[in-house]
C-alpha distance (Angstrom), angle and dihedral (degrees) to the residues before:
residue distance angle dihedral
X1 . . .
X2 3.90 . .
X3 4.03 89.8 .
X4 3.89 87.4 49.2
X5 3.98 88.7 53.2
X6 3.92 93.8 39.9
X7 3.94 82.9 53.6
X8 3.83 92.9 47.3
X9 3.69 94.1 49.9
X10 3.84 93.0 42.2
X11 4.35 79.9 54.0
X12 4.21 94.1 53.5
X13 3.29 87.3 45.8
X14 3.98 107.8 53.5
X15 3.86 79.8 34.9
X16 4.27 87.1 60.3
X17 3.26 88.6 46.1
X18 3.72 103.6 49.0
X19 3.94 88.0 43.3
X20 3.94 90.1 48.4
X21 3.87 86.7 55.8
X22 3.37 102.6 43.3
X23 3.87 87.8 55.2
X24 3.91 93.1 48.6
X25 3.39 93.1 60.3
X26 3.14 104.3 35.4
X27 4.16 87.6 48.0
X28 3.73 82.3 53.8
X29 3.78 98.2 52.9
X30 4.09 93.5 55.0
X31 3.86 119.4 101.2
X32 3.94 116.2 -97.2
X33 3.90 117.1 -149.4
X34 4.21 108.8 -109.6
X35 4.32 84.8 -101.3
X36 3.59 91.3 60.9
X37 3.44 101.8 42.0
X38 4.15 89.4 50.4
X39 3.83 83.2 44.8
X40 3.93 97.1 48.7
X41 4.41 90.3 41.3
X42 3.83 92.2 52.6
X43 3.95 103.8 41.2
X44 3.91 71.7 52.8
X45 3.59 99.9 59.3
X46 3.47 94.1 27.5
X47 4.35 89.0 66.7
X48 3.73 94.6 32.5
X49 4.30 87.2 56.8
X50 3.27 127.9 71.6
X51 4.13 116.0 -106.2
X52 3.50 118.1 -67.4
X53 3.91 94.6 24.0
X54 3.63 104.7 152.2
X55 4.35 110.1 -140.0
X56 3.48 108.3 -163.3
X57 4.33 108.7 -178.0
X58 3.80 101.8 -140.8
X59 3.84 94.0 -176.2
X60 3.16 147.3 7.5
X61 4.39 128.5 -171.6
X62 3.35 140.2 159.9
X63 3.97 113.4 -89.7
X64 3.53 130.6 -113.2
X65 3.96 80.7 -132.1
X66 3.87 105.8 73.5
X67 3.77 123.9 -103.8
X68 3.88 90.2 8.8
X69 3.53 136.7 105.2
X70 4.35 137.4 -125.2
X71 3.20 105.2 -141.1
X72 3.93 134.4 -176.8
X73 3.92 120.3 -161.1
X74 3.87 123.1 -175.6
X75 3.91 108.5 -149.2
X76 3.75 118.2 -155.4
X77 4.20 118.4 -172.4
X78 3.89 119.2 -175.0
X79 3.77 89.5 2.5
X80 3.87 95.9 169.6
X81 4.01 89.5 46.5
X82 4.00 121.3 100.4
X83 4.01 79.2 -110.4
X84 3.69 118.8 40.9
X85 3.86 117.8 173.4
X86 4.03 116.6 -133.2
X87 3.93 127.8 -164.6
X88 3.85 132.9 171.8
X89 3.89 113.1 -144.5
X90 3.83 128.2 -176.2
X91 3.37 134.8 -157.1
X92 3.94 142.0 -167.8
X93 3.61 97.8 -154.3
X94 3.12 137.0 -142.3
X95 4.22 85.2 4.6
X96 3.72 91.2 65.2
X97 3.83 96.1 30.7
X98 3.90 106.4 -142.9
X99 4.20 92.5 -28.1
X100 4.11 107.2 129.2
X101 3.55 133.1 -162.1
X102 4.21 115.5 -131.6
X103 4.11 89.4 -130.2
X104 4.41 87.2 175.4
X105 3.79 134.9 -12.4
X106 3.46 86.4 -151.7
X107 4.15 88.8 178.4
X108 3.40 139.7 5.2
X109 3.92 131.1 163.6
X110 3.61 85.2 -3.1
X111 3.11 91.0 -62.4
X112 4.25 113.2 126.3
X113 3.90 113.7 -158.4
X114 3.86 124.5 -139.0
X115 4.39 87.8 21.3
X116 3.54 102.9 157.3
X117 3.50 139.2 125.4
X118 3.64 112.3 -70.8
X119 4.17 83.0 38.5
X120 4.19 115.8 125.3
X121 3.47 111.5 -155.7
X122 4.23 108.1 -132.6
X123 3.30 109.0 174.4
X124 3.66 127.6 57.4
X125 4.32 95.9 -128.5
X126 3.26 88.6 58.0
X127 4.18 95.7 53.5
X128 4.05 85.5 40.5
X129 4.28 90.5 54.8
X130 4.05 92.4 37.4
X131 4.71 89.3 49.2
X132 3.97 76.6 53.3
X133 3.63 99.9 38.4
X134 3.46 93.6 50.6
X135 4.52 92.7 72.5
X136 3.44 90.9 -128.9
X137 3.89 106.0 -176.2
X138 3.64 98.9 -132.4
X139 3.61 96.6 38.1
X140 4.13 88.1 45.9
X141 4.11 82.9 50.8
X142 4.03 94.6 46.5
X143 3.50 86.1 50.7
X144 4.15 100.3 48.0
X145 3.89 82.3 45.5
X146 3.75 102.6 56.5
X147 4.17 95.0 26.8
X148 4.08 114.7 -116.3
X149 3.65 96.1 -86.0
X150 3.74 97.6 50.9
X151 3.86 82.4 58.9
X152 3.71 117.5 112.0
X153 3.81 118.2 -173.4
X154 3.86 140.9 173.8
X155 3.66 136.0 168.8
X156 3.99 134.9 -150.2
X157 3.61 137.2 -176.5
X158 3.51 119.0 -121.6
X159 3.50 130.6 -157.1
X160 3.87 103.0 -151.6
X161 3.88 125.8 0.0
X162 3.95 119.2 -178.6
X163 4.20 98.7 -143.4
X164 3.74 118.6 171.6
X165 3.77 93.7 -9.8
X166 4.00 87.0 -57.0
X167 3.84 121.3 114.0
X168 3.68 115.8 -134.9
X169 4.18 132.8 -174.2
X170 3.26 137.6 -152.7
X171 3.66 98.1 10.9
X172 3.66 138.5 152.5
X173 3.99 129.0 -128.8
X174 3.84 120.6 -168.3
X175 3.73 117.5 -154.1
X176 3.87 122.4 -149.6
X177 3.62 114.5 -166.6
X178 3.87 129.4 165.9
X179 3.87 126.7 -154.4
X180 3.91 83.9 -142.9
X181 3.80 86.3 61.8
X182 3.68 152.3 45.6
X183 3.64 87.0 -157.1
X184 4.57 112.9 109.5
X185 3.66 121.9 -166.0
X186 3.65 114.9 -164.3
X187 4.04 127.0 -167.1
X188 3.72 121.5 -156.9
X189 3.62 113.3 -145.3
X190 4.01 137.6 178.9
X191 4.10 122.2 -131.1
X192 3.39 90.6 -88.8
X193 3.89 104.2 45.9
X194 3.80 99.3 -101.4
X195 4.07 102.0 148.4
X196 4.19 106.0 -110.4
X197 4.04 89.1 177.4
X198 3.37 147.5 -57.0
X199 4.02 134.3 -136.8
């Protein structure tokens, strides 16, 4: 009798397992509305980041696989830091599950892939990690001074800066600020990261 009810249990149990299977995948197969596939992609990124990674969802389309999404995210790591790091992922959800696609490592280590000549800057980590890239002597000093981490920096785009009685468009301007200091430095660069000036 005890091997008939140690073979009964063993039967409920495969049978649990097989029905909790079947349900995953099917559950995993059925369409998600567009909110809950943003939702489900960014709690994603948001635990697979380290804190304080900014997930901005830059679009978001119906699939070519039905009842799933395309979606791009832009990643941003360290994005106050003289060097932030900035990826694109994509996903087909809920085809793919939570499986991305690297679509650009645009920077990394402050280092910005695909910088050449004929290369626009877009996105503003990549203009902060090219103004500190670049070994500009008073941004190198400002940064010794105040110590890496008590380095705050941004970057805009600006549509038209007069700089040494020259007019220049669409440029960027990186801001490096301290909480140690009252003290700004500000560098001046073109669309495609070429140094204008720095004060």
């Amino acid at each position: 009798m005890n091997l008939l009810l140690k073979a009964l249990i063993i039967a409920v149990v495969v049978i649990a397992v097989v029905a909790a299977v079947t349900f995953t995948v099917q559950g995993s197969s059925q369409p998600v509305t567009r909110s809950e596939a943003v939702a489900n992609v960014t709690s994603f990124l948001l635990r697979s980041n380290p804190p304080g990674t900014q997930i901005n969802i830059t679009s978001i389309t119906p699939s070519q696989y039905s009842g799933s999404w395309s979606i791009v995210a832009g990643v941003v790591q360290n994005a106050t830091s003289p060097c932030p790091s900035y990826y694109v992922y994509s996903f087909d959800y809920p085809q793919y599950g939570l499986v991305y696609r690297l679509d650009n490592n645009y920077t990394s280590n402050c280092i910005i892939n695909g910088l050449n000549s004929s290369y626009v800057i877009g996105y503003y980590p990549v203009a902060v990690a090219r103004s500190y890239s670049l070994h500009i002597p008073v941004v190198m000093n400002f940064v010794n001074k105040y110590g890496y981490g008590n380095v705050t920096v941004r970057a805009q785009r600006v549509a038209s800066q007069d700089i040494g009685g020259k007019n220049y468009t669409g440029i960027w301007v990186a801001y490096y600020t301290s909480s140690l200091s009252t003290e700004t430095v500000q560098v001046y660069m073109q669309s495609n990261g070429t140094l204008i000036t720095a004060t």
